[in-house]
MMTF fields as JSON, N, C-alpha, C and O atoms, coordinates in Angstrom:
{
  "mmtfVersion": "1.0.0",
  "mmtfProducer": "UNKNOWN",
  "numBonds": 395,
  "numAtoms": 396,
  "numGroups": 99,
  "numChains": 1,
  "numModels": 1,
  "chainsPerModel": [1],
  "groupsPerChain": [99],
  "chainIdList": ["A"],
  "bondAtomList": [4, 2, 8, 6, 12, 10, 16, 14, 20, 18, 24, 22, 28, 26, 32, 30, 36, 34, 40, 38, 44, 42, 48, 46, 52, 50, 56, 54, 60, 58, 64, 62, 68, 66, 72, 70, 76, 74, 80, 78, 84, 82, 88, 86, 92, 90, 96, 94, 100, 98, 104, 102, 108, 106, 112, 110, 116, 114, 120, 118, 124, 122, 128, 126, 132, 130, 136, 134, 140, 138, 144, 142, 148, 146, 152, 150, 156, 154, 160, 158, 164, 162, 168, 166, 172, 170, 176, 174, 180, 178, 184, 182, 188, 186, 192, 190, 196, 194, 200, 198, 204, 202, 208, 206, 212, 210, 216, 214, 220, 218, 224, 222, 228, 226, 232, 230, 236, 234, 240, 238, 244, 242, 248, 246, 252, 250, 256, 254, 260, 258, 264, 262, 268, 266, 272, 270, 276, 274, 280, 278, 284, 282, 288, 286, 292, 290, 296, 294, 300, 298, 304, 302, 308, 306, 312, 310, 316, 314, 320, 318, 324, 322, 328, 326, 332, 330, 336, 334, 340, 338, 344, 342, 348, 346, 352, 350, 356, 354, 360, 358, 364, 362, 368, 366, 372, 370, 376, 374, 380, 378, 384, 382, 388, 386, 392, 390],
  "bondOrderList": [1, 1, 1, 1, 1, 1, 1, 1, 1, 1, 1, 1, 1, 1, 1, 1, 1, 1, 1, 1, 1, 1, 1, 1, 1, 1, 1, 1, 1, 1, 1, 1, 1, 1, 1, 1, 1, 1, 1, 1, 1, 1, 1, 1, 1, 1, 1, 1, 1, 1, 1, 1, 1, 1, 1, 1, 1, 1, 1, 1, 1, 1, 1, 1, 1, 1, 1, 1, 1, 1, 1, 1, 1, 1, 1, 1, 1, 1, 1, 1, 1, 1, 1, 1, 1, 1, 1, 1, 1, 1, 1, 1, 1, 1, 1, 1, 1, 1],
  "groupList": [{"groupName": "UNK", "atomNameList": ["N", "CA", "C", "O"], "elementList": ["N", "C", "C", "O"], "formalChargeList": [0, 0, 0, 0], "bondAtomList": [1, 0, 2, 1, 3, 2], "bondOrderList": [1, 1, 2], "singleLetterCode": "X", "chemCompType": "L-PEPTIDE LINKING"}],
  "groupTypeList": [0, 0, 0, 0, 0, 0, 0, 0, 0, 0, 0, 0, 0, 0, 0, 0, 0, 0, 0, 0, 0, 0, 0, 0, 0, 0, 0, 0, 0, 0, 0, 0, 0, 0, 0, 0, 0, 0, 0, 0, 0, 0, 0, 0, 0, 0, 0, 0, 0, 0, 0, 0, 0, 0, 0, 0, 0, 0, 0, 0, 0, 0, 0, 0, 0, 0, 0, 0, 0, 0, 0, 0, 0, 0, 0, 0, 0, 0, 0, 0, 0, 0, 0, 0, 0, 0, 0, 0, 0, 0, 0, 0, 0, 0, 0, 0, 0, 0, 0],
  "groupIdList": [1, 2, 3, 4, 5, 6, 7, 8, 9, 10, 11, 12, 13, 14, 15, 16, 17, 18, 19, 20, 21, 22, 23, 24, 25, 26, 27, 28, 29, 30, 31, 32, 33, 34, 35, 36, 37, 38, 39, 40, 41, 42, 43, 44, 45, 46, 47, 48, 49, 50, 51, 52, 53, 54, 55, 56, 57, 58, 59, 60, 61, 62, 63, 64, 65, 66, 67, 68, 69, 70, 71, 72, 73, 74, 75, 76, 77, 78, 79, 80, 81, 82, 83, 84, 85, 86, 87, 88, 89, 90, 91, 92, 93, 94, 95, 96, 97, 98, 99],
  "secStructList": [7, 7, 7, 7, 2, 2, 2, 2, 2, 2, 2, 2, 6, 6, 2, 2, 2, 2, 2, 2, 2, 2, 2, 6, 7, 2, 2, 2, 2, 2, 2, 2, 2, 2, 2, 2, 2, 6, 6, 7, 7, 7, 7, 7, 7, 7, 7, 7, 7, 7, 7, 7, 7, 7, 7, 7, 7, 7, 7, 1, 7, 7, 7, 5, 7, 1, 1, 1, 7, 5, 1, 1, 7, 7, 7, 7, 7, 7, 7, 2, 2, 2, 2, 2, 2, 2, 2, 6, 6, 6, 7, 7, 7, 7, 7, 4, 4, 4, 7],
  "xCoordList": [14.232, 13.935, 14.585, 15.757, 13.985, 14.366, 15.021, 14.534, 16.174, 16.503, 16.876, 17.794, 15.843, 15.813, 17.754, 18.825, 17.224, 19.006, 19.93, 21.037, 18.543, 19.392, 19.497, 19.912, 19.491, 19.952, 21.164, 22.202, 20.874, 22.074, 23.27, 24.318, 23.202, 23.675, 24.837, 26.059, 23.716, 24.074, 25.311, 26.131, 24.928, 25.335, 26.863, 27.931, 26.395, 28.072, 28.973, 30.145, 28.232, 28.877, 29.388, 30.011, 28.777, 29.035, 30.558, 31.554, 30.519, 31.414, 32.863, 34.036, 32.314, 34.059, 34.131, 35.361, 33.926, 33.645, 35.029, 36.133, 34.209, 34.655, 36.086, 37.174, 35.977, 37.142, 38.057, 39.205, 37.96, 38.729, 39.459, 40.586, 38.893, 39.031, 39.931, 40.6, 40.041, 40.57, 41.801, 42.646, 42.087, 43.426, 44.118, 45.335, 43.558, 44.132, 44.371, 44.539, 44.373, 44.498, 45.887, 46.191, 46.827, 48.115, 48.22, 48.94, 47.155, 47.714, 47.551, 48.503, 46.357, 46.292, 47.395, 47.711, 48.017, 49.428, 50.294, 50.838, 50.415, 51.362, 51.545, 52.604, 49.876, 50.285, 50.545, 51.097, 49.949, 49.784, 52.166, 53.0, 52.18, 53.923, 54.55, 55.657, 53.856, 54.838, 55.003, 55.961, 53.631, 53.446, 54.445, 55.099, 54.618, 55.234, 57.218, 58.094, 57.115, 58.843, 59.029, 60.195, 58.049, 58.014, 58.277, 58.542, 58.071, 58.72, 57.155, 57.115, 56.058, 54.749, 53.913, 53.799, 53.116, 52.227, 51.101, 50.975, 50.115, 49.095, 47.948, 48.164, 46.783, 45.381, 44.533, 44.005, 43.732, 43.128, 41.771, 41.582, 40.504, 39.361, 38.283, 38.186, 37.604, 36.838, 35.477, 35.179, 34.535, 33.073, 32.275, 32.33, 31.517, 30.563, 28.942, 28.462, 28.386, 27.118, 26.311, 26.041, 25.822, 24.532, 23.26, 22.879, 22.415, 21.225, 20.799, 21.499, 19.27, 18.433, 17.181, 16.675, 16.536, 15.285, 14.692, 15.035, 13.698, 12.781, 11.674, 10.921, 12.099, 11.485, 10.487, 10.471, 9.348, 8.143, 8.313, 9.243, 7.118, 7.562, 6.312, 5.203, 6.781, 5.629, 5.764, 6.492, 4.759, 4.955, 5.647, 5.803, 6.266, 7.113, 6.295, 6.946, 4.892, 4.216, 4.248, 4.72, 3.802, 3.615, 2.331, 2.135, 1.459, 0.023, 0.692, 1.444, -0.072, -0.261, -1.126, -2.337, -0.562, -2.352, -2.721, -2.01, -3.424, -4.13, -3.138, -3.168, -2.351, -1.535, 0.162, 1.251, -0.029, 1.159, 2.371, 3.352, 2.076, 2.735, 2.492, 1.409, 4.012, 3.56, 3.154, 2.975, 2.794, 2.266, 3.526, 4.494, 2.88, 4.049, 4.802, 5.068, 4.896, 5.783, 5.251, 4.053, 6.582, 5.766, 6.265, 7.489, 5.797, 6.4, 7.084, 6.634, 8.22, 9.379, 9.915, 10.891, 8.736, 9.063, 10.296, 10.228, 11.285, 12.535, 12.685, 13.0, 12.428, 12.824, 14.268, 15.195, 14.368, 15.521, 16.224, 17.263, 15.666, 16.638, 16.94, 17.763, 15.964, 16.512, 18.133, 19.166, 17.873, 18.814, 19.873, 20.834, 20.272, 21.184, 21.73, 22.941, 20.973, 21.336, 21.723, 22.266, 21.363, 21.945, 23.242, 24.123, 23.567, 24.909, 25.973, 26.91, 25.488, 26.141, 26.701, 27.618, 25.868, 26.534, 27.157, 27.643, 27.217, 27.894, 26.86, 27.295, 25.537, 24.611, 23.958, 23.591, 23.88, 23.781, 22.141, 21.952, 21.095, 19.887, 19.401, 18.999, 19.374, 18.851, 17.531, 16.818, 17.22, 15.605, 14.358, 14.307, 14.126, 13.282, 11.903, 11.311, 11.518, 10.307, 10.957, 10.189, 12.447, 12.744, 12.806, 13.438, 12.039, 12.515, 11.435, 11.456],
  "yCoordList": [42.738, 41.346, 40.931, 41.234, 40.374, 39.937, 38.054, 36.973, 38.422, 37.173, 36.285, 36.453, 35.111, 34.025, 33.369, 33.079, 33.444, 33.279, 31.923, 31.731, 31.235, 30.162, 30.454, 29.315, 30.958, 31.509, 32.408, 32.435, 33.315, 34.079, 33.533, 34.177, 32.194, 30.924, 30.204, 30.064, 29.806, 29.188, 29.964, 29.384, 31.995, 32.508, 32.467, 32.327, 32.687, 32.53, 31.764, 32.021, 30.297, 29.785, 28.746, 27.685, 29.644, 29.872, 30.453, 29.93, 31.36, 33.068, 32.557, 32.762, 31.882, 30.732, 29.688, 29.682, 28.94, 28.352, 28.742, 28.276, 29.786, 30.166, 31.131, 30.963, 31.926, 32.385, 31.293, 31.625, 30.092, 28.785, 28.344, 27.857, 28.491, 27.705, 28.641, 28.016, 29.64, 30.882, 30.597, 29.964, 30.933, 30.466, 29.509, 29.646, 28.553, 27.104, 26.845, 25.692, 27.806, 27.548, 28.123, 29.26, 27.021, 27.078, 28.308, 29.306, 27.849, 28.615, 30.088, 30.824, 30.732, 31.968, 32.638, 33.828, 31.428, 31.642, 32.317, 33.392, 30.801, 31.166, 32.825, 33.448, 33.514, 34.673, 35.775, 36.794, 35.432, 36.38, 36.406, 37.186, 35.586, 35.771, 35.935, 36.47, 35.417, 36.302, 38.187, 38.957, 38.343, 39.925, 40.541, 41.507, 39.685, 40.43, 39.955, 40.668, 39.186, 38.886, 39.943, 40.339, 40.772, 41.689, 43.151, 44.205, 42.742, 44.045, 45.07, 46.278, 44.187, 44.964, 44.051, 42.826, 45.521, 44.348, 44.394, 45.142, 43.124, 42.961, 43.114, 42.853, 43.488, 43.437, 43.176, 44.1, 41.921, 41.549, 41.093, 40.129, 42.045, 42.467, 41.782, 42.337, 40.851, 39.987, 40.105, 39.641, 40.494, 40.819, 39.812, 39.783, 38.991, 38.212, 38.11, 37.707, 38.383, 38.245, 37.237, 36.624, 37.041, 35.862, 35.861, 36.329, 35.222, 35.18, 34.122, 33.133, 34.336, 33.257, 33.589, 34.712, 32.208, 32.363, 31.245, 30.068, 31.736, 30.143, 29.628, 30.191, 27.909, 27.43, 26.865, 26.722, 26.419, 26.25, 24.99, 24.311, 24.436, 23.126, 22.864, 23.372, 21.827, 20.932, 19.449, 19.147, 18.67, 17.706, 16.641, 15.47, 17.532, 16.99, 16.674, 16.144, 16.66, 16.518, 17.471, 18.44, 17.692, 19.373, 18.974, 17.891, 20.167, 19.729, 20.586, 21.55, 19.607, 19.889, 20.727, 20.559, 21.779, 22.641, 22.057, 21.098, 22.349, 22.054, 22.53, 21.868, 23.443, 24.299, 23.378, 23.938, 21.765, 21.589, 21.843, 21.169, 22.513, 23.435, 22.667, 22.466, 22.39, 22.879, 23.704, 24.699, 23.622, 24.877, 25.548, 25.171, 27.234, 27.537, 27.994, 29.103, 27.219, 27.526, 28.549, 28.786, 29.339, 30.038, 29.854, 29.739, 29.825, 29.567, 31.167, 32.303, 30.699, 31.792, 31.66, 31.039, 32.681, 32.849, 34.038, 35.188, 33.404, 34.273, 34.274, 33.298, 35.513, 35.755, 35.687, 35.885, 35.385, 35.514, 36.502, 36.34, 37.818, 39.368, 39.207, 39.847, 38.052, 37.935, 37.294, 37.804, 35.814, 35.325, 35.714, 35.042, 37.081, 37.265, 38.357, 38.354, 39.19, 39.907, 39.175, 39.778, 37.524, 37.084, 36.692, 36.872, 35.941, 35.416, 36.406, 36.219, 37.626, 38.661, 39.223, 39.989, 38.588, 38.385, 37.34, 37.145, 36.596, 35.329, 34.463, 33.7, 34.424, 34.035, 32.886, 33.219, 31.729, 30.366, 29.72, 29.088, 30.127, 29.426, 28.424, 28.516, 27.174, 26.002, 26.338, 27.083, 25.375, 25.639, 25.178, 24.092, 25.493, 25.123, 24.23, 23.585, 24.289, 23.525, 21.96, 21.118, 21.552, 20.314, 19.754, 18.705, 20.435, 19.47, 18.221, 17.312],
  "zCoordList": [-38.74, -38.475, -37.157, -36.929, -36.45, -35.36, -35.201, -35.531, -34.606, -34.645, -33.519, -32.716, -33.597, -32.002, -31.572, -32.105, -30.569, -29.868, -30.931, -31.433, -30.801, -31.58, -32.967, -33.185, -34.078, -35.153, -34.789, -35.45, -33.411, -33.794, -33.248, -33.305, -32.625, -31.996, -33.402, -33.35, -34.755, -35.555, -36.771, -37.483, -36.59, -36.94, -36.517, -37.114, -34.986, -34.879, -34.711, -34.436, -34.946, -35.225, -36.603, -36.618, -37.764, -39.331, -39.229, -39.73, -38.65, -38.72, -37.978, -38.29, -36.979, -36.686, -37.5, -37.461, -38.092, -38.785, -40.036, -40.317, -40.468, -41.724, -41.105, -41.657, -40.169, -39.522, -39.278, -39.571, -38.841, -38.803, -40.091, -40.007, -41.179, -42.133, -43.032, -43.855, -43.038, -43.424, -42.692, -43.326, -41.475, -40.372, -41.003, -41.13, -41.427, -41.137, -42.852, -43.248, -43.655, -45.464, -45.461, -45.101, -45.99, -46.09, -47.232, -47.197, -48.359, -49.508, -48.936, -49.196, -48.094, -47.563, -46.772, -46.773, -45.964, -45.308, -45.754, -45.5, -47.138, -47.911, -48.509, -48.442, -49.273, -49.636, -48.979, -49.393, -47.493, -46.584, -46.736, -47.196, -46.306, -45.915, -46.998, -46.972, -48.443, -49.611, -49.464, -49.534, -49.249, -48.985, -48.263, -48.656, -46.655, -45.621, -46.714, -47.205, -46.649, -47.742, -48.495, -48.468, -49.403, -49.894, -49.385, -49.963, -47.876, -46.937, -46.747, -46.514, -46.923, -46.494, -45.467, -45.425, -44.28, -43.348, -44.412, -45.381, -43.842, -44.446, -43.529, -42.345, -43.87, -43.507, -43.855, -44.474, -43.814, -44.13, -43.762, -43.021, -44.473, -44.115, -45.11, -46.205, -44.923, -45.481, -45.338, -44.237, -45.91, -45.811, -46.776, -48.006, -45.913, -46.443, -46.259, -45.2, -47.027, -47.004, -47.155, -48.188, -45.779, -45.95, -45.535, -44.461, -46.557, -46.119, -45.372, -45.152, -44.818, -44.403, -44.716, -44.703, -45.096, -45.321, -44.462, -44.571, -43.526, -42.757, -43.943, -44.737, -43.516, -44.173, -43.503, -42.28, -44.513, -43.84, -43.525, -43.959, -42.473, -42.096, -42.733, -42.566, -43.615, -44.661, -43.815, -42.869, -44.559, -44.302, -45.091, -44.744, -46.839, -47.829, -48.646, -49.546, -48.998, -49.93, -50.557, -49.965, -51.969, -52.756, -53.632, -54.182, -53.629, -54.185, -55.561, -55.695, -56.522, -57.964, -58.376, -58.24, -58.958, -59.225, -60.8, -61.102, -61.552, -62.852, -63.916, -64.953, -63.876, -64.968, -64.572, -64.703, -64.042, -64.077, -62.779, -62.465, -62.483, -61.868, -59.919, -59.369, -59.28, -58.023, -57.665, -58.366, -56.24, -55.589, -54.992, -54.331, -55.756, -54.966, -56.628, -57.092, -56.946, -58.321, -59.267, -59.425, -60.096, -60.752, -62.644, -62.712, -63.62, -64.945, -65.287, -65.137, -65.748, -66.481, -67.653, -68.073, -68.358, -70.351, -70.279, -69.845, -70.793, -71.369, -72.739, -73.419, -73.171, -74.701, -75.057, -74.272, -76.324, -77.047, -76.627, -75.988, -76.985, -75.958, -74.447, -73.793, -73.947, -72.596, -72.592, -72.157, -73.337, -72.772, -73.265, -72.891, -74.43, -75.07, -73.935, -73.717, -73.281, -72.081, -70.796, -69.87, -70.733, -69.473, -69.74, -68.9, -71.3, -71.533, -70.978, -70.202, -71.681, -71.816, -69.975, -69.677, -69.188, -67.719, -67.428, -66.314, -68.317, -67.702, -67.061, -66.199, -67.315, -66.451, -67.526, -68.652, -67.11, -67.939, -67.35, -66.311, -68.4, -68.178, -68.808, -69.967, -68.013, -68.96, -69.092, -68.42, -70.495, -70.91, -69.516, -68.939, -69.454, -68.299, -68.65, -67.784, -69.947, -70.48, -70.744, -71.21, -70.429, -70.58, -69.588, -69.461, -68.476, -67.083, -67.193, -66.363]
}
């Protein structure tokens, strides 16, 4: 995927951003210098993953098709064995037929 200057513009400046905010967290300070008190250096290597997705430029309307449903949308039947396998991740699905 190719990416226009200004995304990789916005990227980097996410990446200071978050490099800033990291610097400037006392409590991170704080453990970073309990460590070294402890008589060890520290290194600290942080990997974050992010996405992007472009969004389309609508005009904010959404057409209704006949089944209910925006466009675009799709309906998701979860069985009982499903959601007993999502709990089981820690993964919390509201009913979706109550929206």
């Amino acid at each position: 995927m190719q990416l226009d200057d200004n995304l990789k513009q916005l990227m980097k400046e996410l990446g200071a951003a978050i490099n800033d905010a990291l610097s400037e967290s006392e409590d991170i300070s704080e453990a970073i210098q309990n460590v070294r008190n402890a008589g060890y250096d520290v290194f600290l290597v942080l990997e974050a993953t992010i996405g992007f997705n472009k969004r389309s430029k609508t005009d904010g309307t959404e057409e209704v098709t006949a089944n209910g449903l925006k466009s675009g949308e799709m309906k998701l039947k979860v069985t009982a064995q499903d959601l007993k396998f999502l709990r089981s991740l820690k993964i919390s699905v509201e009913d979706l037929d109550q929206q």
